[in-house]
C-alpha positions in Angstrom: 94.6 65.9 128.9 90.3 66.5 128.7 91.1 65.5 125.2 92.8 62.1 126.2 90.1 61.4 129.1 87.0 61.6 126.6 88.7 58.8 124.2 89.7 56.8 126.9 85.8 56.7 128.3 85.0 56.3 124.6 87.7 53.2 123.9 86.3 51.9 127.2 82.6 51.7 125.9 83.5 50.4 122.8 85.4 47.7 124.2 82.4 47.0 126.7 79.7 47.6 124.3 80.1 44.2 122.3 80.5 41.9 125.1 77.2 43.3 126.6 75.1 43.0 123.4 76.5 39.4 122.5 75.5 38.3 126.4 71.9 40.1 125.8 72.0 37.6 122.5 71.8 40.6 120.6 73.1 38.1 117.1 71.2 40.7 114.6 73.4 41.6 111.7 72.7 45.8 112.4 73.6 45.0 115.6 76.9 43.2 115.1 77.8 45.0 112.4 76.9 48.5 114.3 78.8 47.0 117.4 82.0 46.2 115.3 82.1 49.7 113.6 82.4 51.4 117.2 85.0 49.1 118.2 87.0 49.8 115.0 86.6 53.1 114.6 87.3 54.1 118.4 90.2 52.1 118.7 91.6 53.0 115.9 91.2 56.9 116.4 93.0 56.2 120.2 96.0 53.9 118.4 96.4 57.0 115.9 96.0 59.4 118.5 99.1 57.4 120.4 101.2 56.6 117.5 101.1 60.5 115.9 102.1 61.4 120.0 105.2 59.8 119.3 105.7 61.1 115.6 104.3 58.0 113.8 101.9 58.5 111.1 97.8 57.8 112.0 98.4 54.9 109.6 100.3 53.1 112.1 98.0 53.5 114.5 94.9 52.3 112.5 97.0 49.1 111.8 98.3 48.8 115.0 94.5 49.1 116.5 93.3 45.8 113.8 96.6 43.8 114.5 95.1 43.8 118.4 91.4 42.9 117.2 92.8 40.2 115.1 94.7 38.7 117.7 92.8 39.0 120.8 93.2 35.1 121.4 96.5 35.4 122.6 95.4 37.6 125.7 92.8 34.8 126.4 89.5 36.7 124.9 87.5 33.8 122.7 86.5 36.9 120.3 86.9 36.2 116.3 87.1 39.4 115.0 88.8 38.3 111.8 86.1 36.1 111.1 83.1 38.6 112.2 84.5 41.0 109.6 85.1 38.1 106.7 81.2 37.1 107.0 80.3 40.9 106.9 78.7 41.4 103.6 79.0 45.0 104.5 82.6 45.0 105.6 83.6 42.9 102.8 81.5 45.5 100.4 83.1 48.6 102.6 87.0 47.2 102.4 86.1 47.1 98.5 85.0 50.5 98.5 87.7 52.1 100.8 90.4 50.6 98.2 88.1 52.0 95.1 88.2 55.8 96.9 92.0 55.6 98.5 93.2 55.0 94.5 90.9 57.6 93.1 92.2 59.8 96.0 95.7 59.1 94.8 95.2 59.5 91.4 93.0 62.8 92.4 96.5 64.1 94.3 98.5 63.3 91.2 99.3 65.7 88.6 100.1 65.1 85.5 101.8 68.0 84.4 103.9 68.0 87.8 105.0 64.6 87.1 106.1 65.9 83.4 107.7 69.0 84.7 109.7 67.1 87.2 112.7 66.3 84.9 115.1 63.4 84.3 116.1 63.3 88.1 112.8 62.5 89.2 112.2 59.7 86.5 115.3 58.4 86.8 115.0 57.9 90.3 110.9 56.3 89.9 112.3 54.3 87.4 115.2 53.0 89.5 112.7 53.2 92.4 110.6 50.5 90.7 113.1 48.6 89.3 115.3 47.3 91.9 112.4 46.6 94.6 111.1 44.5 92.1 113.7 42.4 91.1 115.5 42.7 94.2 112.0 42.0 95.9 111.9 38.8 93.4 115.3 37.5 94.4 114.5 37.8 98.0 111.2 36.1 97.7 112.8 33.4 96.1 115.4 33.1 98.9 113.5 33.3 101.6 110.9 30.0 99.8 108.1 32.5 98.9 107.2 31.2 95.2 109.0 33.0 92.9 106.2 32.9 90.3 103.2 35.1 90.9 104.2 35.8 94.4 107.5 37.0 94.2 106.1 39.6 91.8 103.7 40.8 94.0 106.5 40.9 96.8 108.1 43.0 94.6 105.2 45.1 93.3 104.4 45.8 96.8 107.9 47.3 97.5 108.1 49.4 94.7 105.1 51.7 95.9 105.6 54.7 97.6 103.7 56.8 100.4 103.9 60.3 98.8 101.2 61.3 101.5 103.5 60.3 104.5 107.1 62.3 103.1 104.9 65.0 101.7 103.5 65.6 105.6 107.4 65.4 106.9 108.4 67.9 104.7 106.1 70.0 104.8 106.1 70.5 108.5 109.8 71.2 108.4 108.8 73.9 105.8 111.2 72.2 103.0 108.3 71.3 100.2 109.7 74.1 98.2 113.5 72.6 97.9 114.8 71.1 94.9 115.4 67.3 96.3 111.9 67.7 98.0 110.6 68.5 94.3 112.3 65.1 93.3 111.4 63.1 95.8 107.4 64.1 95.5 107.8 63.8 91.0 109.4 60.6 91.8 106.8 59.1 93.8 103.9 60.3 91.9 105.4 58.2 88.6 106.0 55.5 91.0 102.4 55.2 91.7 101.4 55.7 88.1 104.3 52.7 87.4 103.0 50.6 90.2 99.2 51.1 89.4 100.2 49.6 85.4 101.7 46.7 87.3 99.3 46.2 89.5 96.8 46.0 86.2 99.1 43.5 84.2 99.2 41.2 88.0 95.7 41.6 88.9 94.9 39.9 85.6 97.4 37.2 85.7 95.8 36.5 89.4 92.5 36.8 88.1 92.7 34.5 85.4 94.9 32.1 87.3 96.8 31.8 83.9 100.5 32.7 82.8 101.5 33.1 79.4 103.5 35.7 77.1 101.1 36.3 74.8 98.1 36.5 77.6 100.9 39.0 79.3 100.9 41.4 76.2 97.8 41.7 75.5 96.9 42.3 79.2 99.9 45.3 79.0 98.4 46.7 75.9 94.9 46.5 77.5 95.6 48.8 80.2 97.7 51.3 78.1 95.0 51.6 76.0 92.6 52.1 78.7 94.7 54.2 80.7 95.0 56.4 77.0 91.7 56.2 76.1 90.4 57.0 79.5 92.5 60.4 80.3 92.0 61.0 76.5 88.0 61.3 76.7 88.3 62.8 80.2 90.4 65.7 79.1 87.7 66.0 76.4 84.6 65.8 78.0 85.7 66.4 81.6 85.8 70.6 82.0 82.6 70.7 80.2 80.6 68.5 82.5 82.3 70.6 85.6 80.9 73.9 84.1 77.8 72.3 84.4 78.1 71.1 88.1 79.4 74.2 88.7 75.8 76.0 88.4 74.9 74.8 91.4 76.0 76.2 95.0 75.0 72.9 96.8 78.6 71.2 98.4 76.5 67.8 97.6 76.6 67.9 94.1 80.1 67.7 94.3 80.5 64.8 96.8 78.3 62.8 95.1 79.9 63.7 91.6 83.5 62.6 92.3 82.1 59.7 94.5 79.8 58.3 91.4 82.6 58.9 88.8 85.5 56.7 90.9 82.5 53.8 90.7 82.3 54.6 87.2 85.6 54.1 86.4 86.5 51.2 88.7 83.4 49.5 86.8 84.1 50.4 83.5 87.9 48.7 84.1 85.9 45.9 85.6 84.2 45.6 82.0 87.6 45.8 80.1 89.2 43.1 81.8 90.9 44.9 84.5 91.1 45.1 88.5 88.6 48.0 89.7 91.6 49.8 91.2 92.7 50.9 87.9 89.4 52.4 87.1 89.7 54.5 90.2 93.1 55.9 90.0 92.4 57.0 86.2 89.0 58.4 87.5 91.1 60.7 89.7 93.9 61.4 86.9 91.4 62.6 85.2 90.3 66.1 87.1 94.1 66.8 87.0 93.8 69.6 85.8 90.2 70.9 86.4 89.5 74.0 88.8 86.4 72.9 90.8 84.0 76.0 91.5 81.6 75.2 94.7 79.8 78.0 95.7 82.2 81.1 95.6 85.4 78.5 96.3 87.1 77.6 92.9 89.8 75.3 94.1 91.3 71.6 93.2 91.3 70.6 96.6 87.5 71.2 97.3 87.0 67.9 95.7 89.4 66.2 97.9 87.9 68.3 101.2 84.2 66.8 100.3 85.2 62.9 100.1 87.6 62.7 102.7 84.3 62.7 105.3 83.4 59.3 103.6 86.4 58.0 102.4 88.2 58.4 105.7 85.8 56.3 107.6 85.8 53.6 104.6 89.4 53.9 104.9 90.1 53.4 108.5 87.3 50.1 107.7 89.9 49.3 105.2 92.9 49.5 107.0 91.4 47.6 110.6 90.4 45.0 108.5 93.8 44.8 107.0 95.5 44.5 110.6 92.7 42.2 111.5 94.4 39.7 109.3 97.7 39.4 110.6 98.4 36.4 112.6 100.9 37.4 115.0 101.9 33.9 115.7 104.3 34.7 112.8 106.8 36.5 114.8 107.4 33.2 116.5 108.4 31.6 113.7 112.3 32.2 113.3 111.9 31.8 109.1 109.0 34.1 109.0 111.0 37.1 111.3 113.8 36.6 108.8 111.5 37.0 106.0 110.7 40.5 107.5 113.4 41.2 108.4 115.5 40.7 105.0 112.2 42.4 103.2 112.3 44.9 105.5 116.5 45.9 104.3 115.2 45.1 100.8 112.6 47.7 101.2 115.2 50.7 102.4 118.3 49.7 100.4 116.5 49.5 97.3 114.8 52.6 97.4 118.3 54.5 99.2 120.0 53.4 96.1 117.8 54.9 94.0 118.4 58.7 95.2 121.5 58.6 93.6 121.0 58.3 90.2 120.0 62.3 90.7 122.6 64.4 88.5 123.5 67.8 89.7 124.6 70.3 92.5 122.2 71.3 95.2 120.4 67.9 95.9 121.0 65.5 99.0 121.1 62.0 97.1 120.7 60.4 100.3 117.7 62.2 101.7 116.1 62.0 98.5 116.4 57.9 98.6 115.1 57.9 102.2 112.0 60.0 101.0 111.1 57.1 99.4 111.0 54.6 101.9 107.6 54.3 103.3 105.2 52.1 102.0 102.1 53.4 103.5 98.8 52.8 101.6 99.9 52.3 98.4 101.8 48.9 99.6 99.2 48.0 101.6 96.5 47.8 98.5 98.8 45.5 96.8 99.1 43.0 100.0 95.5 43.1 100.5 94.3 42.5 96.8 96.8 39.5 96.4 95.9 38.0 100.1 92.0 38.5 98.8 92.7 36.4 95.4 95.0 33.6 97.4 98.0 34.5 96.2 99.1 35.3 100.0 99.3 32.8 102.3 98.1 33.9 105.5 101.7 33.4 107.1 103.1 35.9 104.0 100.3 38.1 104.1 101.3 38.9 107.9 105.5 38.8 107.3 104.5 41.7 104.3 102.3 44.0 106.9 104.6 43.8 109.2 107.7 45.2 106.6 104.9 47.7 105.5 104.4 49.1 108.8 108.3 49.4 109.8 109.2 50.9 106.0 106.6 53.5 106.8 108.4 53.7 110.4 111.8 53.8 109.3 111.7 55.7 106.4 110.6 59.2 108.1 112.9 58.3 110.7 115.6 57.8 108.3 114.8 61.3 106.6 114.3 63.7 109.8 117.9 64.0 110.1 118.6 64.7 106.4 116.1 67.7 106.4 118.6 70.3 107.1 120.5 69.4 104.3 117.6 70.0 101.8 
């Protein structure tokens, strides 16, 4: 309850603080920019507080908190927060960043060797898992009068991620992480990522170039393959070495500033090879796969991931605002546009239900397996915001696709509770 009072004194000063500074004519960008953060990052600690009350994940919540930013004209408050946060140079620079340290993030809780030990079941079920999302994604696009070009394959991009974070918390709190269709579900959407990210290379191109052709197409696949090679190829190399010698000092520091300058690194170095910066980052965190991290007298993988999560979980609740910010919820009135979600939104499930059962073998719940992989969650969400930043996303689509991300991410875990005890 004490807990609940303080953020609602804190939500209330942040909601009060703006308003007074703007009619001081406080128009300084520290202090609009300083103002914003508070708003953002209050309300979207309350709107996660809420949401995880009634067992909805904090992403939810952080959404929900920019969807009532973004849309405060429909209350009657003449407040643009969209538009404060599109002529930010430093929220335009932060959303950047926060998509640069979520992939290497991802990539960091990746593992290679997991994701080979996993088995036919769980590649045959991420392969299936990326397949039919995208070309039943595609089809539904195309239905629905969403260009079937370039847009309908981000649709379906978008829909073949999966949220390995969000299932991964749901079955670990029901102590099943250990079980044998939990094992497939988690392989499964680890290749997915790794499946999504290479499409996500070969699309980012095409968007960046603003050109379609075959040959353009292959050499754009064989470009990030060979990066994607290269890259882990050098980093298994060179990568332990370079942590022996970070590992002489004690200082935590070294360590945040380490992982943080290498997932710039990367995301540059993809820059230079033709490729989105997103790429760079996910390989950067592919890359200490398999590397034991020793800070101080800790030696431990998830020391890394400890240090950043300070930074990147401010940048990332920037990121994720921002992306609610941006949905016009004057959508929901138009009766095309709900259909669009809603038809997405089955897409989304059936596709990825389906897949569970091309697992072969006693012992595993097909069904629970294909609900694991529902949610969306992040991973989606980085696709809908990189096309809706190149103009590949109308505004009006770029609102119908948050919407189906933020009720897969609903649904799914809601599906899968009642599977558990079958695991």
């Amino acid at each position: 309850m004490k807990r609940g009072k303080r953020i609602g004194v804190l939500l209330v000063a942040a909601l009060l603080l703006p308003s007074l500074a703007w009619a001081n004519g406080a128009s300084e960008e520290f202090t609009r920019t300083s103002l914003a953060l508070i708003l953002m990052i209050t309300l979207a600690d309350a709107c996660g507080l809420l949401f995880e009350r009634f067992g909805m994940p904090n992403l939810v919540g952080e959404i929900s908190a920019g969807i009532l930013l973004g849309n405060l004209a429909l209350v009657g408050i003449d407040f643009n927060f969209s538009a404060l946060l599109r002529e930010s140079q430093f929220m335009t620079y932060s959303s950047e960043l926060a998509l640069v340290l979520l992939l290497f993030l991802v990539g960091l809780e990746s593992d290679m060797k997991d994701m080979l030990r996993v088995g036919s079941n769980a590649a045959a079920v991420a392969c299936a898992g990326v397949l039919l999302p995208v070309l039943l994604g595609l089809a539904a696009a195309y239905a629905m009068g969403i260009d079937g070009g370039l847009q309908g394959w981000f649709v379906g991009a978008m829909l073949a991620a999966t949220s390995v974070g969000i299932t991964a918390k749901l079955l670990e709190s029901h102590g099943v992480i250990k079980s044998n269709s939990a094992k497939v579900i988690l392989g499964a959407a680890v290749i997915d990522d790794v499946l999504g990210i290479m499409l996500l290379a070969v699309l980012a191109s095409i968007a960046t170039s603003g050109e379609f052709a075959y040959a353009d197409l292959f050499i754009i696949i064989v470009k990030a393959v060979l990066f994607f090679a290269g890259a882990l190829y050098i980093g298994q190399r060179l990568m332990p070495e370079m942590v022996q010698m970070l590992a002489l000092t004690k200082h935590a520091s070294i360590w945040t500033g380490f992982a943080f300058c290498l997932a710039l690194g990367f995301a540059q170095l993809a820059a230079f090879a033709g490729l989105a910066p997103l790429i760079g980052a996910f390989v950067a965190g592919l890359l200490l796969d398999d590397v034991d991290f020793r800070v101080g007298d800790t030696l431990q993988k998830h020391t890394l991931e400890e240090l950043i999560r300070p930074i990147s979980d401010i940048l990332i609740t920037i990121f994720f605002v921002g992306i609610g910010a941006l949905v016009q919820l004057e959508v929901l009135l138009d009766p095309v546009m709900l259909l669009t979600i809603v038809v997405l939104t089955l897409v989304a499930v059936v596709s990825k239900g389906a897949a569970g059962f091309l697992v072969r073998g006693p012992g595993f719940d097909r069904l629970g397996i294909g609900f694991g992989m529902v949610p969306r969650g992040e991973v989606g969400l980085v696709f809908a915001a990189f096309a809706f930043a190149q103009g590949v996303f109308r505004t009006e689509t770029y609102s119908a696709l948050v919407m189906v991300v933020l009720l897969s991410t609903v649904i799914g875990p809601a599906l899968l509770k009642p599977r558990l005890a079958r695991f």
